[in-house]
Residue, then its C-alpha position, 0 to 999 in steps of 0.5 A: x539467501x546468498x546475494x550471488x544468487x539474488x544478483x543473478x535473478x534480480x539481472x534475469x528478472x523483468x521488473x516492469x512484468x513483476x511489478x505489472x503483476x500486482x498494477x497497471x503500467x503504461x509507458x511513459x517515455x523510453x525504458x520508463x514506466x508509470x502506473x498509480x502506487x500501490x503504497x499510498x492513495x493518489x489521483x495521478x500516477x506518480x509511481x515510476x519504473x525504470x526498466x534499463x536500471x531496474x528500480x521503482x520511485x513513486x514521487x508521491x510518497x518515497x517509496x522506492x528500491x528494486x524488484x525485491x523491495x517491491x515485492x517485500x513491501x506488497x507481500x509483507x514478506x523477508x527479503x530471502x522470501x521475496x527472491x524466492x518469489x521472484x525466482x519463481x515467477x521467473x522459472x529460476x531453480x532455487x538453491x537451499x535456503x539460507x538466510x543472512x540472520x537468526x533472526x531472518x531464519x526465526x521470522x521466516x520459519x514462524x510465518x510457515x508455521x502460522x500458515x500450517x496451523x491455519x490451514x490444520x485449523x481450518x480442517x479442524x473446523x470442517x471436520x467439526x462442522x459434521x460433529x453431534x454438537x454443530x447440528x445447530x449450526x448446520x441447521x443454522x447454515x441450511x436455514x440460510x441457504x448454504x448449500x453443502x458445496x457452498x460449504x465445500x468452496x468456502x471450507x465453513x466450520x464449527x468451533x465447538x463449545x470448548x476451551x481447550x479440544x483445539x489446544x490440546x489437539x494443536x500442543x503436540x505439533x506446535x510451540x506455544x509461540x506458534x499457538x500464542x502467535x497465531x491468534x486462535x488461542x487468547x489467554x489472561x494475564x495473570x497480574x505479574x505481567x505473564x500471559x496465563x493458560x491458552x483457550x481457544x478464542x472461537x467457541x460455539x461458532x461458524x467459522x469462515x476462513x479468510x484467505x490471502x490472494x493466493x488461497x492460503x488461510x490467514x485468518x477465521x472470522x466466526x459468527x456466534x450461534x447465541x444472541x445473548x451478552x454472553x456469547x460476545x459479539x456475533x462476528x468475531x475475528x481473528x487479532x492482527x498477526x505476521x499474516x494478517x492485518x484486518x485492513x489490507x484484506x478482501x474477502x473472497x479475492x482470491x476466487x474473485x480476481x480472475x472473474x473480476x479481471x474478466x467482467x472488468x468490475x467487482x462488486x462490493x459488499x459487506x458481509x460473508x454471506x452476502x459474498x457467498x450468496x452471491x458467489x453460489x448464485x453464480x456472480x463471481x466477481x464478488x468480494x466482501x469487507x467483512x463488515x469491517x470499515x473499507x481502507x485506503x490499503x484495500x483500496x489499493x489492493x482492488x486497485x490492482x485489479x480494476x478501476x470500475x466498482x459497484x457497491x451493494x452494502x446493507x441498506x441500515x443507517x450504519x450500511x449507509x454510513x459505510x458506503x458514503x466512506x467506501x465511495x469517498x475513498x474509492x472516487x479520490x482513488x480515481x475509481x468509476x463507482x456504482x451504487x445499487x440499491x435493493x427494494x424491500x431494504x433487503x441485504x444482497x443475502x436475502x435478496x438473493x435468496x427471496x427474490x432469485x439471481x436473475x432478480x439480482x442482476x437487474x439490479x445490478x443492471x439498475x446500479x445508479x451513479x454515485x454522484x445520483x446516489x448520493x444526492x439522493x441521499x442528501x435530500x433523504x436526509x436533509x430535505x430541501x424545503x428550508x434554506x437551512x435543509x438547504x445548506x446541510x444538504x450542500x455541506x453534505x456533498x461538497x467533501x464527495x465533490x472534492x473527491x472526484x479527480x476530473x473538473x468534468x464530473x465535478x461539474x457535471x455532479x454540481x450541476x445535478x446537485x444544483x438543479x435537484x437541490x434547487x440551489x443557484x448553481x454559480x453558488x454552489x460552484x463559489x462554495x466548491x472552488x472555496x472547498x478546493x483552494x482551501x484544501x490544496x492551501x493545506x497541502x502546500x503548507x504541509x510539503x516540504x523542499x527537496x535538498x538542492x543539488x549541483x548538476x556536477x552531484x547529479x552528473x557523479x550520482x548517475x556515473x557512480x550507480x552504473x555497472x562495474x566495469x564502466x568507465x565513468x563509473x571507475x573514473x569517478x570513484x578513483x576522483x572522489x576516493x583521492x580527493x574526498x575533499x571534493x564533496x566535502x559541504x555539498x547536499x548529496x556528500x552523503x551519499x557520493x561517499x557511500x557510492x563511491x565506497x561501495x566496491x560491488x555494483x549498488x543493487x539498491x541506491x535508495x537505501x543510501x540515501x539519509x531521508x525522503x527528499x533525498x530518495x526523491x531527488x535521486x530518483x529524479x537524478x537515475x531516470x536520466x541512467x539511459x543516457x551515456x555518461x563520457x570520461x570528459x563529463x566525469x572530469x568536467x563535474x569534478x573539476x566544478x566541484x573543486x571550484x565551487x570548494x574554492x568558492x565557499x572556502x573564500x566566502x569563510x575567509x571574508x566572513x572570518x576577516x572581516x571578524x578579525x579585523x573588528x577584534x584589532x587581530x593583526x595575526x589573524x588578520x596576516x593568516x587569513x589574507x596569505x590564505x586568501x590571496x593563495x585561494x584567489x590565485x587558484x580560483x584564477x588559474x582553474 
């Protein structure tokens, strides 16, 4: 895509309403903005938008760049993608498409395709969900409660019990790196390092398609209608592909997000169907794990559309177990969070089904605290009879305790554990403040210092990164392009070459500098861009660059010197003090 393009829609773009799309912004001073990264988890926001120079730093992980880069990174897109994507947000006609490489063009066009033989797929399944062959299933789906528009809103299918229908049906309007790329065919290697004969990887199971926030089919997880060790295992899933990473998805969030946003909370649980029974019962802000381990990326992605969360997985050690894990990221996350617990050890399916909707949301009505469903727990577990009970039921919920962001709940979670536990309350407050000191001892041995720079680098840094046609900037790039010796030695010499190289104005400057620290530190350095920079403050940086030049190049002749004089080098020795007494004289007069 031609980069005249990409400058005009970065300029008509509003980077804090483009990023304010995907998380929460709140004003922190002037044209700046701070909000909770998307990229990494964190308790306190560190992510950072600067609105008058139109680009993001998070000081928590290093993640920076423009509003193409953001965009890039949450949709897993190219770059020509993502001014595609920003150009439409912003109602910006697009040009014919172009792309800078091969490569580019190669990427982006596979990605269309695996979007259009999922979505062909898909169809695929529908239509032989109504085949001789799915009775079963259909009998398998009606058995469950599945409504025929159950089956309609969340497009179930059948793949039938064949290897190569769906191949052979697909070879005609796809490639085979399209059919081999998109994970519905699996193939074995044949011993010499080549892949064999494609067959479809889901046979003899419903299928539900798993859509990204957008509605667009990206992956299937299909559950067997066999039992035995034959049919594998009961839910199987699509492989990680250019559209989909298991992880970085919720099930149902595309349908979900607008209820959510709404009722301000989304409810969690484990499986499709508990999702779609839910979802069909008419609470709609539901979104599922699909029976997957919750990740740190999934948390971030519910972050972007609420804080408050209620939690219903299965009631089964390994429910338990993933729920003790969801809570845990969720809290140090900063999340409010709610457990609900159904009577009879239904799953939230069955309950559903068993016990009607409104039964349902009493108990959702009924959602305990986390810090409540938790000491419970400690005490099912571990019952406080011994003081050994005691110490495994403290252990237990120290690393939830440490979790929580605010020294408040903290406290107040302490408290109840204390009292129900029947432990000394100051004891327990000892072990979580031993907890905590030894948790933040290990983060501070872990970070690293920031290269040092001299207000004078800063001061070029801002000057060289404003728009073309400003003086300072012009001042500054004349100075260090005549005297490049000015920078030489200095911690940002880098990337005052690189900026006062760059003739075009720098969309980017982060993508200049050589490592993390450095992206941080500019970072810091650009926030200040509101402020106007004048030609005498140009003048003034530069000539403290030369001084500070002066200064080291006589700290090299005392050290060489000195050396010269230890080996009787009367030569040398004659050199270096011409040199040196030259050096002194100018020091003087600058």
């Amino acid at each position: 895509m031609a980069d005249g393009f990409a400058q005009s829609v970065k300029q008509q773009a509003d980077i804090v309403r483009i990023i304010g799309e995907y998380i929460r912004l709140n004003r922190s001073g002037g044209q700046s903005f701070k909000g909770l990264c998307p990229f990494h988890k964190e308790k306190t926001p560190s992510f950072n938008v600067q609105a008058a120079q139109q680009f993001f730093h998070c000081f928590g992980c290093g993640q920076s760049g423009d509003v193409f880069t953001f965009v890039q990174k949450m949709e897993n897109i190219s770059f020509p993608e993502a001014v595609r994507s920003v150009a439409q947000k912003c109602g910006i006609p697009l040009p014919k498409r172009e792309f800078s490489s091969p490569e580019e063009a190669q990427a982006s066009r596979l990605r269309s395709k695996l979007m259009e033989i999922h979505e062909q797929a898909c169809l695929y399944f529908e239509e032989q969900l109504q085949s001789p062959e799915a009775a079963r299933a259909r009998e398998y789906l009606t058995g469950r409660g599945v409504t025929a528009e159950a089956i309609r809103e969340f497009r179930i299918g059948y793949a039938p019990d064949s290897y190569s229908t769906m191949r052979d049906r697909f070879q005609s309007a796809f490639d085979e790196e399209v059919l081999r790329g998109s994970g519905l065919f699996s193939s074995r290697d044949q011993g010499d390092g080549a892949a064999g004969p494609m067959y479809a990887r889901f046979r003899k199971r419903i299928t539900f398609p798993i859509r990204n926030e957008a509605g667009r089919v990206i992956a299937f997880t299909a559950r067997a209608l066999d039992n035995d060790e034959k049919a594998g295992p009961k839910y199987l899933n699509s492989p990680e592909t250019p559209l989909y990473t298991k992880g970085h998805v919720l099930f149902n969030l595309d349908k979900a997000k607008q209820a959510i946003r709404q009722f301000e909370f989304a409810l969690l649980v484990e499986g499709q169907m508990d999702c779609i029974s839910v979802y069909m019962a008419g609470i709609t802000n539901v979104l599922a794990t699909s029976g997957t381990a919750f990740t740190e990326a999934q948390v971030r992605l519910l972050g972007r559309h609420t804080r408050q969360v209620v939690v219903n997985f299965d009631p089964d050690t390994a429910g338990a177990n993933a729920a003790e894990k969801s809570i845990a990221l969720l809290i140090e996350e900063g999340f409010s969070v709610k457990v609900v617990t159904l009577e009879g050890g239904l799953d939230p399916d069955r309950y559903v089904r068993e016990r009607g909707t409104q039964a349902y949301i009493a108990a959702l009505r009924g959602a305990r605290r986390h810090s409540d469903y938790l000491i419970e727990r400690a005490r099912t577990l571990f019952p406080p009879v011994t003081p050994d009970a005691k110490v495994k039921a403290l252990n237990f919920l120290l690393p939830h305790m440490q979790h929580i962001p605010s020294r408040i709940a903290r406290d107040e979670f302490a408290a109840d554990a204390a009292q129900k536990l029947a432990i000394d309350s100051a004891l327990l407050r000892q072990e979580l403040k031993q907890a905590a000191f030894a948790r933040r001892t290990d983060v501070r041995s872990q970070s690293s210092a920031a290269p040092g720079w001299s207000e004078a680098e800063k001061l070029l840094l801002r000057a060289l990164t404003l728009p073309i046609g400003d003086p300072a900037r012009d001042a500054a790039r004349q100075r260090l392009t005549e005297e490049p010796a000015l920078y030489e030695g200095l911690a940002a010499a880098s990337l005052l070459a690189a900026f006062a190289a760059a003739e075009e104005a720098i969309s980017n400057p982060f993508a200049l500098a050589p490592d993390e620290a450095s992206r941080h530190l500019l970072a810091t350095v650009l926030m200040k861009g509101s402020q106007e920079i004048q030609l005498e403050q140009v003048e003034n940086a530069c000539q403290s660059l030369r001084h500070s030049r002066l200064e080291r190049r006589q700290r090299e002749l005392r050290r060489s010197l000195a050396e010269a004089e230890l080996r009787n080098d009367a030569i040398t020795v004659q050199e270096l003090m011409a040199e040196k007494i030259a050096l002194d004289r100018d020091l003087r007069e600058g």
